[in-house]
VMD Tcl script that draws the C-alpha trace (Angstrom):
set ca {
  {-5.60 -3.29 12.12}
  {-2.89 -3.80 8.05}
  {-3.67 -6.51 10.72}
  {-5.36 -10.36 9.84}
  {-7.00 -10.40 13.29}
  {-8.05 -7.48 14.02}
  {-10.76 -5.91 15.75}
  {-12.45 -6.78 13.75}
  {-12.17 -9.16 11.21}
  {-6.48 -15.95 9.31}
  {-9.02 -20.79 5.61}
  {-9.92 -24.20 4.79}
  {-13.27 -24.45 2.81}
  {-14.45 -25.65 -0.50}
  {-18.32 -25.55 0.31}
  {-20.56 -22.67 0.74}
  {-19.99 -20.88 3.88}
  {-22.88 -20.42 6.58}
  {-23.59 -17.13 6.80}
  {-22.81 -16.33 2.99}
  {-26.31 -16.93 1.79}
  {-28.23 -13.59 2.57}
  {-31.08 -13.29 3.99}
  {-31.97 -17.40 4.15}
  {-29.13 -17.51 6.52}
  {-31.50 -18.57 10.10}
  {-28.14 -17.78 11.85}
  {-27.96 -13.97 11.66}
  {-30.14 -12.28 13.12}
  {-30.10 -9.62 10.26}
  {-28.97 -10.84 7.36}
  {-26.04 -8.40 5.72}
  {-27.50 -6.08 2.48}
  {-26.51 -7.16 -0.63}
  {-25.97 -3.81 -2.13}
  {-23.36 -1.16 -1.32}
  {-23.77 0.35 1.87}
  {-20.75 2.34 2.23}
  {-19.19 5.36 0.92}
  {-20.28 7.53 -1.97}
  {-19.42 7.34 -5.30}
  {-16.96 10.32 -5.38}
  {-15.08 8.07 -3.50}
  {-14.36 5.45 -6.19}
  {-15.29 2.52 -4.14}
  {-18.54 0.66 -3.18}
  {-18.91 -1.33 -0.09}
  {-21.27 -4.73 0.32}
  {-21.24 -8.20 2.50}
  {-20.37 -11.39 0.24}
  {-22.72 -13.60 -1.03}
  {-20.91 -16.27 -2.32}
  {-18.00 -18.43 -2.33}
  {-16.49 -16.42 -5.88}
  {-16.70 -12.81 -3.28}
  {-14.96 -14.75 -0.36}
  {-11.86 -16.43 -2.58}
  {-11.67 -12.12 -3.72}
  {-11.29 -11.55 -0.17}
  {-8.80 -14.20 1.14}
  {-6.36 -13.40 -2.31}
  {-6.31 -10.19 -1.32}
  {-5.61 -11.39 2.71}
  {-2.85 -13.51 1.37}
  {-1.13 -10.76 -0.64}
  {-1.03 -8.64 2.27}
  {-0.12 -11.47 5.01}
  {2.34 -13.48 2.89}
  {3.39 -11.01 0.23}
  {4.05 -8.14 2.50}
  {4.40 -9.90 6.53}
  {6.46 -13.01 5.86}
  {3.18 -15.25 7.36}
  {3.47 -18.42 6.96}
  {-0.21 -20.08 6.17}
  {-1.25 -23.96 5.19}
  {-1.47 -24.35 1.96}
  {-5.07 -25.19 1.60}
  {-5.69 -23.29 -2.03}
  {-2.62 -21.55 -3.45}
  {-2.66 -17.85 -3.54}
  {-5.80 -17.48 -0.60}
  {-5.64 -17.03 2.69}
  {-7.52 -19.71 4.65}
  {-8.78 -21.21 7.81}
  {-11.34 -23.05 9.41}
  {-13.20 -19.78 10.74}
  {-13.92 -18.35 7.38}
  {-17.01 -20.50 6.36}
  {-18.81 -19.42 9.74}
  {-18.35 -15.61 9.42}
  {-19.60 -13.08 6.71}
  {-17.33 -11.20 5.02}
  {-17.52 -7.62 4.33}
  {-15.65 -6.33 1.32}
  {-14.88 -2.70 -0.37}
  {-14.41 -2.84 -4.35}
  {-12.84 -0.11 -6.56}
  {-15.66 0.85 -8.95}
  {-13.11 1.42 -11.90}
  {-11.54 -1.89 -11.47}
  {-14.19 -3.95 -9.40}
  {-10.91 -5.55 -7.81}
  {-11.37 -6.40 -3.70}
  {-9.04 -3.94 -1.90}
  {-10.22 -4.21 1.56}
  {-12.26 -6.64 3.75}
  {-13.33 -7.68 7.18}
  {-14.60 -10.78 8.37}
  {-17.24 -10.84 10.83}
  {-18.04 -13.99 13.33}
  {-21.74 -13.21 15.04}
  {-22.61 -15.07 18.69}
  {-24.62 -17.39 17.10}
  {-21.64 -18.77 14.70}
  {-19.04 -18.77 17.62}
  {-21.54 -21.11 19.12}
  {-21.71 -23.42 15.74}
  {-17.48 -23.15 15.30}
  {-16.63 -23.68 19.38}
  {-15.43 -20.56 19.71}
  {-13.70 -17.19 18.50}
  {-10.36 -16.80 16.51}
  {-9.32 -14.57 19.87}
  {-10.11 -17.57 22.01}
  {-7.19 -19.73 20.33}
  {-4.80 -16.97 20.98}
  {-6.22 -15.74 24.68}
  {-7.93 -17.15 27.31}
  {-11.20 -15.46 27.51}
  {-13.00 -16.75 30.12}
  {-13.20 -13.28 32.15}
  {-15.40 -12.18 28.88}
  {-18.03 -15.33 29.27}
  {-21.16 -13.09 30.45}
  {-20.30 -10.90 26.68}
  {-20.59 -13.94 24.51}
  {-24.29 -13.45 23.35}
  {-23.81 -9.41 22.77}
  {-20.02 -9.77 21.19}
  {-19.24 -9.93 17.88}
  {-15.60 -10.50 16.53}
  {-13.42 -8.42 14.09}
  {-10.47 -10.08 12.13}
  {-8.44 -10.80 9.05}
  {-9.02 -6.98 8.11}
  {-6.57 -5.87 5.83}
  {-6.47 -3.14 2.85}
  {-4.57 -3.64 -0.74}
  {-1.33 -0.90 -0.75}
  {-2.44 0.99 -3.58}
  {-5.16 2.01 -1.22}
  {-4.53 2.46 2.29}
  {-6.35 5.75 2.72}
  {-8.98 6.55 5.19}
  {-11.52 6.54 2.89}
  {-11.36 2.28 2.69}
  {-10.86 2.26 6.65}
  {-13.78 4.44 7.11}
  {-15.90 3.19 4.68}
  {-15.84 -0.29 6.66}
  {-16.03 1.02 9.64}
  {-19.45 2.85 9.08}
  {-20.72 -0.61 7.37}
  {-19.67 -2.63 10.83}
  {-21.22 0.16 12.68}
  {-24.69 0.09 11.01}
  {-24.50 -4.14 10.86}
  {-24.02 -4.27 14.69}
  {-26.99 -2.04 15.51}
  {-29.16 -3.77 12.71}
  {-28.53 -6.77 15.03}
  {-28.13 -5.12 17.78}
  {-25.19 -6.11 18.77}
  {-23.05 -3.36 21.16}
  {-19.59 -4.99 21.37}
  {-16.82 -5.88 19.44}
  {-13.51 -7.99 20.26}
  {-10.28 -9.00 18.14}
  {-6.85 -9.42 17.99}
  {-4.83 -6.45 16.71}
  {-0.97 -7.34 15.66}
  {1.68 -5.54 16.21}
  {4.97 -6.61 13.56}
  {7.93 -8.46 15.38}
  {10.86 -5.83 13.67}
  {11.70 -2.51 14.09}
  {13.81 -0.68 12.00}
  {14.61 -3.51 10.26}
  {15.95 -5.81 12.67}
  {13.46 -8.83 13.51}
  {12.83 -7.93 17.25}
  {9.77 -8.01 19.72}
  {11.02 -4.61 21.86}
  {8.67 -2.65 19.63}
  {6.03 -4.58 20.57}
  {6.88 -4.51 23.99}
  {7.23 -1.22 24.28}
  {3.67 -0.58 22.46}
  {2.33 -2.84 25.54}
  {4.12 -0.93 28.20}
  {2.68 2.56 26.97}
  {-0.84 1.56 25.99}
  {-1.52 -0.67 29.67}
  {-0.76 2.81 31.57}
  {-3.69 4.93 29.17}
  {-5.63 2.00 27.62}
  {-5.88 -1.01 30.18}
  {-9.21 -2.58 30.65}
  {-10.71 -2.85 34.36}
  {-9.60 -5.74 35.83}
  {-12.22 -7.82 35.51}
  {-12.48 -7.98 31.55}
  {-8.64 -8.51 31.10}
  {-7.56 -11.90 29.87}
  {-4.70 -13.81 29.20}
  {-2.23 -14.85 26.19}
  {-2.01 -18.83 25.54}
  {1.67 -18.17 24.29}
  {2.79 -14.75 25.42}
  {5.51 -12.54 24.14}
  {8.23 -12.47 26.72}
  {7.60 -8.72 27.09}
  {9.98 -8.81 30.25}
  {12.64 -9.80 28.89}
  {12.45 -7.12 25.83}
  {13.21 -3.71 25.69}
  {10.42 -1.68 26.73}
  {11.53 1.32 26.24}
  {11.37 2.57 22.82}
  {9.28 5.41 21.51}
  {7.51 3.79 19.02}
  {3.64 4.50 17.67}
  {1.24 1.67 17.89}
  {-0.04 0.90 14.12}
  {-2.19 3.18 12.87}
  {-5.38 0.88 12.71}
  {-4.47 0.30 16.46}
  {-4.53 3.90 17.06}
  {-7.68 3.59 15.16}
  {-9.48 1.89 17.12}
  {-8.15 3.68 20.61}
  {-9.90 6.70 19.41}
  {-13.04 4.68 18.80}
  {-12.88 3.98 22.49}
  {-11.29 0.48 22.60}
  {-9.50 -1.26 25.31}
  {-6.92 -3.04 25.67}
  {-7.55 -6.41 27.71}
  {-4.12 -7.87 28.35}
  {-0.38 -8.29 27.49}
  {0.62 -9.41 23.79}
  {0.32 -13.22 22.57}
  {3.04 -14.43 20.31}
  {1.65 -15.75 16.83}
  {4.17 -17.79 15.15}
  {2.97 -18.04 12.18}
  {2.69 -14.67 11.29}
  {5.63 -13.56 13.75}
  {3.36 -10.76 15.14}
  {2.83 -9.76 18.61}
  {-1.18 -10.06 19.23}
  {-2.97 -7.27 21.33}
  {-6.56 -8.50 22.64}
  {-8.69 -5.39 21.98}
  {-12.30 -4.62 23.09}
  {-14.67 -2.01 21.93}
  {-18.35 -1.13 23.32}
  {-20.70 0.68 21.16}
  {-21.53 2.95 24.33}
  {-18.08 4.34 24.48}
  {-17.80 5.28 20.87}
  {-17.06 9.34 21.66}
  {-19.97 11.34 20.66}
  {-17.87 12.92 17.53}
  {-18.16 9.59 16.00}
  {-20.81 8.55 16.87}
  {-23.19 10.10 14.15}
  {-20.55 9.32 11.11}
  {-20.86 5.35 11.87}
  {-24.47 5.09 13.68}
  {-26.19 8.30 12.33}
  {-26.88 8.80 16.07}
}
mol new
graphics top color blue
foreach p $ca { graphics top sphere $p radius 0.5 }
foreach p [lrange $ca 0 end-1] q [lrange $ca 1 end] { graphics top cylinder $p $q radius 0.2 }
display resetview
């Protein structure tokens, strides 16, 4: 998802994070490697989990570039130039680095059970009310803020953090996966939620969860009162994560902020299709 949510996975910290301190962190149950785990070095880049506070600020720059530079967001100004919330010190952070330049150019942020517990809750529970998803808490990790720099959104980044996500969740065995995936408020220009609307309308006939996982927005987008119409594409990292075998669990939420529409997404390790299913869990 270029999405800050995400599925996947919007910071106010100036102490070491829990969960940033490798393998002395008593909170996950498999602490992250510290070396590259991800794609070769053909590929130019290197992928690795954070392990300080100096990693992290890389990360949130680069999630401010994309959010504010490029979406309009507006964020609190906590540390100029960083993206930052109260979230961030309870979730690790994965990150992919251009060898050549060492600069951050994609990340993920990852909030385990046992940290939703220590925060209160998820990101996706400020935005949704997820009660319908209570029995999942202790198996369900959450994606967000997962974003890629411009110079580099090519499916080798995407893929390269995909296939470090996949081997982290069975390390900790861990088989599903929730976030927020945003859809941009404008369409061709014009500031507008139809797009969005429209998105919604064609993904609940082909991608609707059962009934009994869906949940529901805390401020939703007034999808029936929009144009639903249009033949638009959902965002690529959306489409992304369809083919992965996500679901979609409700209609959009309305972020403010960053004048997105909000899709709550869900993703099971069992339905990842079986042509996938050996690149991310060498399965």
């Amino acid at each position: 998802m270029t999405d800050r949510h995400s599925l996947a996975p919007t910071i106010r910290t100036t102490s070491l994070a829990p969960g940033l301190q490798g393998t002395t962190n008593p909170e996950l149950l498999t602490a992250p490697t510290p070396t590259p785990v991800g794609a070769p070095s053909s590929a130019g880049i290197e992928v690795c989990w954070a392990e300080h506070q100096d990693q992290v600020r890389q990360a949130q720059r680069l999630r401010y570039q994309v959010f504010v530079g490029e979406m309009g967001a507006r964020l609190p100004n906590t540390l100029a130039g960083h993206d930052i919330d109260l979230f961030d010190d309870f979730c690790e952070h994965l990150l992919v680095r251009d060898v050549a330049s060492g600069e951050v150019i994609g990340t993920y942020r990852v909030l385990t059970p046992a940290q939703a517990k220590r925060v209160g809750s998820t990101y996706s529970d400020t935005e949704f009310d997820l009660t319908r998803l209570r029995t999942l808490r202790e198996r369900m990790v959450e994606l967000g803020r997962s974003c890629v720099h411009p110079d580099h959104r090519h499916g080798g980044v995407i893929m390269a953090l995909w296939t470090a996500l996949g081997g982290f969740m069975q390390r900790n065995r861990l088989d599903i996966m929730v976030g927020c995936a945003s859809i941009p408020m404008w369409h061709n220009g014009v500031v507008s939620g139809d797009a969005a609307a429209s998105i919604w309308h064609q993904l609940k006939q082909t991608h609707l969860a059962p009934i009994e996982l869906q949940v529901r927005p805390r401020l939703p987008l007034p999808v029936d009162q929009m144009d639903g119409s249009l033949q638009v594409e959902p965002p690529a990292l959306i489409k992304g994560y369809l083919r992965l075998g996500a679901k979609i669990l409700g209609a959009p939420a309305w972020d403010p902020d960053f004048n997105s529409a909000d899709l709550p997404m869900l993703m099971r390790i069992e339905d990842l299709p079986s042509r996938y299913r050996k690149h991310f869990l060498g399965a």
